[in-house]
Structure formats: C-alpha cells, structure tokens
N, C-alpha and C positions, 0 to 999 in steps of 0.2 A: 332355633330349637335344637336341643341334643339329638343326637344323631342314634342316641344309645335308644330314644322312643319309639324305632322302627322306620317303615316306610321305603322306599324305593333306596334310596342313599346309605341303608344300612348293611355293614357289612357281612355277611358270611361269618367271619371268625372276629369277634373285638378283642384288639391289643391296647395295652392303657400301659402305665406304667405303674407303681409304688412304694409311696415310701420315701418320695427324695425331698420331702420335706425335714429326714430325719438324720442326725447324723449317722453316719456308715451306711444311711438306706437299710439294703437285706443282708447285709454282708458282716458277720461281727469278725473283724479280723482287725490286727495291728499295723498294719502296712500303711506307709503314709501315705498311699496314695487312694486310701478309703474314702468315700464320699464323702462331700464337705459340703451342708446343709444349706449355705448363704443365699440369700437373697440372688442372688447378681449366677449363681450355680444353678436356681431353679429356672430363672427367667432364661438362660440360654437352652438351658434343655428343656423348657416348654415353646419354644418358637422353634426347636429340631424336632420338635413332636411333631408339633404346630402342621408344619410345613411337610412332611413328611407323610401325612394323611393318618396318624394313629388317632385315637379314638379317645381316651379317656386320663387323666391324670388322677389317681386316688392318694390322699396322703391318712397318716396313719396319726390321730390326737395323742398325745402321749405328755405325763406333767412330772417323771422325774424316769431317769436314766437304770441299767443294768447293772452299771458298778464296773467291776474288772478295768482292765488297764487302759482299756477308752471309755468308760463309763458308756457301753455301748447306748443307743437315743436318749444320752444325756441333754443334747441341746437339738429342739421341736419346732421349726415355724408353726404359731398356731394355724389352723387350718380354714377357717372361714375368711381370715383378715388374711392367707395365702392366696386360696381360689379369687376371691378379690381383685387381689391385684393383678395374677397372671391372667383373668380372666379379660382385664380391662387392656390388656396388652396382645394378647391373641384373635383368631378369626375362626377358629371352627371346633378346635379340640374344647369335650366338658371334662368341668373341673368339677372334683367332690369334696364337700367340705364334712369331713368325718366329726360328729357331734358325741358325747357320751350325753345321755338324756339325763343323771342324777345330777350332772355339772352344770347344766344351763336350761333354763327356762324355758319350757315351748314358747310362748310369747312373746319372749323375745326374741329366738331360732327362727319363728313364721316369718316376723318383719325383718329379721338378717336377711332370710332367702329370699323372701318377694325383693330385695332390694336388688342384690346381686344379681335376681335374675334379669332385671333390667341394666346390668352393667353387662352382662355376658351375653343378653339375647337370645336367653332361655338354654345356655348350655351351665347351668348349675345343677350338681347332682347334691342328694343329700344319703351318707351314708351312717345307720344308726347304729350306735354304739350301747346295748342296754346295760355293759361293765365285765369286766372281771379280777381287774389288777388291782386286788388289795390294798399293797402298799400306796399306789396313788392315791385311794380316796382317803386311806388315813394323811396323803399329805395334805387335800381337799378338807380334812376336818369331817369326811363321810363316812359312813358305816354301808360296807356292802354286804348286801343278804346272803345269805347263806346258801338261800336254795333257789333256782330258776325259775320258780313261780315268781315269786314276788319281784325280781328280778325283770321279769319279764310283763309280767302284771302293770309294774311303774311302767315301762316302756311302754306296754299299749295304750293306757292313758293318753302318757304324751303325745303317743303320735295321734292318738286321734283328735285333740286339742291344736292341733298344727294341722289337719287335714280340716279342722272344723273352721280355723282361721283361712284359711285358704279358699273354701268354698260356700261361706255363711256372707249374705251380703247385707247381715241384720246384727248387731251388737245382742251379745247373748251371754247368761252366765251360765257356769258350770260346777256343778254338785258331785265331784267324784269320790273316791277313794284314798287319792291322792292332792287332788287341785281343789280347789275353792277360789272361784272366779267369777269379778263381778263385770259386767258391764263391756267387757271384750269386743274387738271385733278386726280384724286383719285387711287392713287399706295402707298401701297397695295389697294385691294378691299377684300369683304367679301368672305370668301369658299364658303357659302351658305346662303340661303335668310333669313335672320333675320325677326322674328315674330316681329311685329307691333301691338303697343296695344295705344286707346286712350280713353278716358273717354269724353262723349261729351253729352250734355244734348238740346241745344238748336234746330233748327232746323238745320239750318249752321253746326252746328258741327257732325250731326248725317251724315251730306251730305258726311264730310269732313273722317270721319271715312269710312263710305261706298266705298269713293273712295279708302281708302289708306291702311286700318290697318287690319290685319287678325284677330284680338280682341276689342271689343267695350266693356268699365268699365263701368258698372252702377248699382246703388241700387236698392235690392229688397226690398221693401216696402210693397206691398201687391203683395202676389205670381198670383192670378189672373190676376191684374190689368199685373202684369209682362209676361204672358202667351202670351196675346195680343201686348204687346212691342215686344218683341224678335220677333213672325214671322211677323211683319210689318218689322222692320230690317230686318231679314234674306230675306223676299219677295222684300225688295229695293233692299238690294246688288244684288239678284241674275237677276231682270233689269237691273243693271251695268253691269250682268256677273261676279260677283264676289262671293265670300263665305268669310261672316262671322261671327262671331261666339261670343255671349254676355258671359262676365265674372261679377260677381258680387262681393263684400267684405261679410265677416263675423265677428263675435264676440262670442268667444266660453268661456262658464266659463260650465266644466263639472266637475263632483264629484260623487262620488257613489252612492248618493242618491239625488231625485230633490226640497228636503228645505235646502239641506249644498250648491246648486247649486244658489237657488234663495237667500239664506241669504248674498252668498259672495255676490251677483249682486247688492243687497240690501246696505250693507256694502259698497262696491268701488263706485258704479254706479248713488247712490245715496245720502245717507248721508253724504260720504266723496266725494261728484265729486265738481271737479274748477267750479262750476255754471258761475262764470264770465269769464271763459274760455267760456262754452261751448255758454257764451250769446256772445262772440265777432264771435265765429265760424259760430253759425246759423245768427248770423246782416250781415256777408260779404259775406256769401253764398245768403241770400234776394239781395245784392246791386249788388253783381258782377256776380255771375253765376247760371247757368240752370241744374247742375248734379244732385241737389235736384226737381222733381218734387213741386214746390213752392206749389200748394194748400195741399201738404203734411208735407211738412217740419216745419211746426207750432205743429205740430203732431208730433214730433219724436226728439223732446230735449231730452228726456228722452234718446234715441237710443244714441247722440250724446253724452251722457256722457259717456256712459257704451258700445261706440264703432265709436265714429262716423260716428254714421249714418248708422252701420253693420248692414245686418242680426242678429236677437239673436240665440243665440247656446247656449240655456240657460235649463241642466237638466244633466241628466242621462248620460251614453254613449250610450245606445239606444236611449233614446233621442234625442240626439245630430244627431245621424246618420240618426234619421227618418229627424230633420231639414234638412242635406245635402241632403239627399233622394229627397226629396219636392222639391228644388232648379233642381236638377236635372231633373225632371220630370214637372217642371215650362219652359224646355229648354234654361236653362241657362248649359253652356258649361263647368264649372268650377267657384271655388271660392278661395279668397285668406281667412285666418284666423288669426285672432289678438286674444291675450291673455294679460293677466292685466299682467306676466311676462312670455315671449314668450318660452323661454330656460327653468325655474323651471315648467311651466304645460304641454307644448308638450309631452313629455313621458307619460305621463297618458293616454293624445288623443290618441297619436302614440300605445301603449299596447291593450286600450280599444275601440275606435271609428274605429280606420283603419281594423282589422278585422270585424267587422262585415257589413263595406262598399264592404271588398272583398268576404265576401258570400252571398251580394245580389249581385254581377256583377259592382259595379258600381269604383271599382279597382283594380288594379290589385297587387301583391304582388311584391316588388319591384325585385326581383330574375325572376319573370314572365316578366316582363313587360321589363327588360334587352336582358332576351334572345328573346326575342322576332322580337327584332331588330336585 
C-alpha cells in the first residue's frame, strides 16, 4: 500500500521527485551533463530513492519536445509502461503514472492500474492530466477546448468511469455526455484506494481537484502569497467534505558552500540555459494554461530555466533544508525535487539535506518510518 494514503508510516513532509522520465528533467539548459532520460538512468535513481526512504516518483506525459537547442522533453518514457517497470523492480517508493484523459480511454486506464497495482502492491498513483498543450493534441490529431469547462467536464466523466470500474462489482453501461458504454465492468480492481494527484490552476480545475484528488500540484512562487492559496483549498475541500492536501515542485543545486551552489546555477541556469526553449515553454504556458499564476509568470523565466518553474533549493545543505522547512511551514504537504543530473547529486542531498530534515521532525529516517507501519 502507498505510503502516500496516510497512516502511522506516513511522513510529516513528502519528498518525491520529477520529471526524470523526461529528457533534461527540470532543468532546460545546454550543458552536457543535462539529464539523460534512459531506461538504465531512471532505474538507478529509483532504487537511490528506493532505498533512501523518499516517498514518491511523479513523471511528467509529454508527446513532442520545446524545440531550441536540446529540443528540451523531446525524448519521454511513457509513463504507465515506466511506473511498471520501476515498480516491478523496487520495495516501497509509489510510482505515478501521469495520464492525459483526452489520450486514453478510462477503460482501458482502470485495467492498466488495477494491473500495476498488483505488480507494485498497491504503491501506484494515478495523476490526472485534463490538457493544456496545444500543440500535442494537434500532434494527437485532437482539438483542445478552449475553455476549462469543457475541459474539465471530459475529465470528470472520465474519472468517474474509472472510480465506477474500480468499485461496481456488476457490469453496467453508461449514458454520458461524453462516453457511451456498453456492458463494462473492471475485474481486476484495485487492493486499495490509489492516491490521486492533479495540478490544476484555473478555477474549473481547482473545483475539479477538490472533488476528486487526495493531492493538488502547484507552484510556490511567493511562499506568502502561497499560505493564503493552500487554506482556501484546504477550507473548499473540506465544504465538499473532503481533505486535501497541496504538493508543490522544487529545484535543488546544493554543494558545500553557497558561491560553488550559486556559481553551478549561474553556469546551467543561466549562461548555458536553451533560452529558446525556455521562450516556447513560458509562450504555451501564457496561451494554454493556468498552473502558472499569469501575473507571475513574466517574473520567473529565470525559474523556468534552472527548474521549470521549481521552488529554488539553491545553497548550502542547511540551506537547502531551511528552503524545504519554509515550504513546510508555507502548508504545503510535500515536494517533488529535480536536479541538473538526478542520480550523480541525490547522494550528496540524501547524506547532507535528509538528516538534518530528520532532526527538525519534518522526516522521518527511512527504518523509522517502515516500522512504523
């Protein structure tokens, strides 16, 4: 069972990572020592998760690249045939298998996860994707709506066609707005309730997380401004009667001292970043979606090279831990973390950052956090 479901074993602050299913990960720079997406790169740094007691790996669907001089997430492990595999190869960390709902068929998405979830022993997350990138769906041969109703409208469907497969133990059909379905019925189904994560910026979408997902993705940008986000959230859902719980992303470049820390950032983030990359990410993020607070996001190209868009995690290993501190104490539930190469700097974090998280309380030591359960 995910650990991300609660319960005695669950941690105080969730650290996950993402994105390193994609190439350059969070990072759009030129430096050859940018993340390199392969196979044989994620499997090492999910058995350094693994083992290290982090919590979550989220990767990001994605079906054609940024352009500029590395075609920044030109080349994508897809995401359900990824969580799969590192799932079938690990012991405790949940994988999420990032879905766009207009791409794939709930019915066929229900019998993917019920599947997985018995390859992973119920650490499969599912994180919903209801669209915004244009230009993929016209690669998809799709038309995406224009406005977040509808948008959002298909996605509730969906997911309630995969909540209905999941817990109907009678073949049934369905008469929607979108689906017409005959004769359905979802065998296998899940051991247990899969955590639900979406990123959703608009107002529609914030409705649409409220109703459905145990975790809401969004950027911290100003930790203040973020304070006032999360308990309006948290004060909606719990009018539904529900609890949820905001996650945010990071961008960590730590080193022993905070000018070897600002110079790397300086070096990848800046001198050498795909600027033309990062100009086509922030132009589609203006035209298509709402996850960037817009009268912000003019503000934070800079972010978008040296993390898209992350928190910075940018210093010391105290440092670094007083940043996750803050996020914490911001009421944000947990954070994922990118690195310019995720597998060569995790062990420095992991050695220097994670202890001193676990003697303020805000982790637990992964041997603790086991038995605990």
């Amino acid at each position: 069972m995910s650990m991300l479901n609660g319960g005695p074993a669950a941690q105080p602050f969730f650290l996950g990572t993402f994105a390193s299913n994609c190439s350059g990960g969070m990072t759009v720079t030129k430096l050859p020592e940018r993340w390199v997406n392969s196979w044989d790169n994620n499997l090492r740094l999910a058995r350094l998760l693994d083992d290290a007691g982090i919590d979550f790996m989220l990767p990001i669907a994605r079906w054609i690249g940024y352009g500029g001089a590395t075609n920044f997430h030109g080349s994508v492990l897809e995401t359900i045939t990824w969580a799969t595999g590192l799932l079938a190869l690990t012991r405790n960390i949940t994988l999420f298998a990032t879905t766009h709902t207009t791409a794939n068929h709930p019915v066929v998405v229900a019998k993917q996860l019920a599947t997985i979830d018995q390859i992973g022993a119920g650490r499969i997350g599912l994180n919903i994707v209801a669209g915004w990138n244009k230009p993929e769906y016209e690669a998809l041969g799709l038309t995406l709506p224009d406005d977040h109703v509808t948008r959002y409208g298909y996605a509730q469907e969906w997911f309630d066609i995969v909540q209905a497969l999941w817990s109907r133990t009678e073949a049934f059909d369905w008469d929607g707005t979108y689906f017409k379905l005959k004769n359905v019925l979802g065998d296998p189904r899940p051991s247990s309730e899969l955590p639900i994560l979406n990123a959703a910026g608009s107002e529609e979408g914030r409705r649409f997380a409220v109703r459905n997902a145990n975790f809401l993705f969004t950027p911290a940008i100003d930790l203040e401004r973020s304070k006032d986000e999360i308990q309006a959230l948290k004060g909606q859902a719990l009018e539904a009667g529900r609890k949820v719980d905001v996650l945010t992303f990071s961008h960590v470049v730590c080193r022993p001292s905070e000018k070897e820390a600002k110079d790397y950032l300086e070096h990848f983030g800046r001198i050498n970043a795909d600027w033309a990359a990062v100009d086509n990410l922030v132009r589609l993020q203006f035209a298509h979606a709402q996850s960037f607070p817009h009268d912000l996001l003019a503000l934070i190209r800079d972010r978008m090279a040296a993390g898209h868009g992350g928190f910075p995690l940018t210093g010391t290993p105290e440092q670094v831990a007083d940043g996750i501190t803050a996020l914490h104490e911001a009421g944000f539930r947990g954070t994922t973390l990118s690195f310019v190469d995720y597998a060569e700097e995790f062990p420095y974090f992991r050695d220097t950052v994670l202890p001193i998280l676990e003697q303020r309380g805000i982790r637990m030591a992964p041997g603790a956090a086991r038995s605990a359960a």
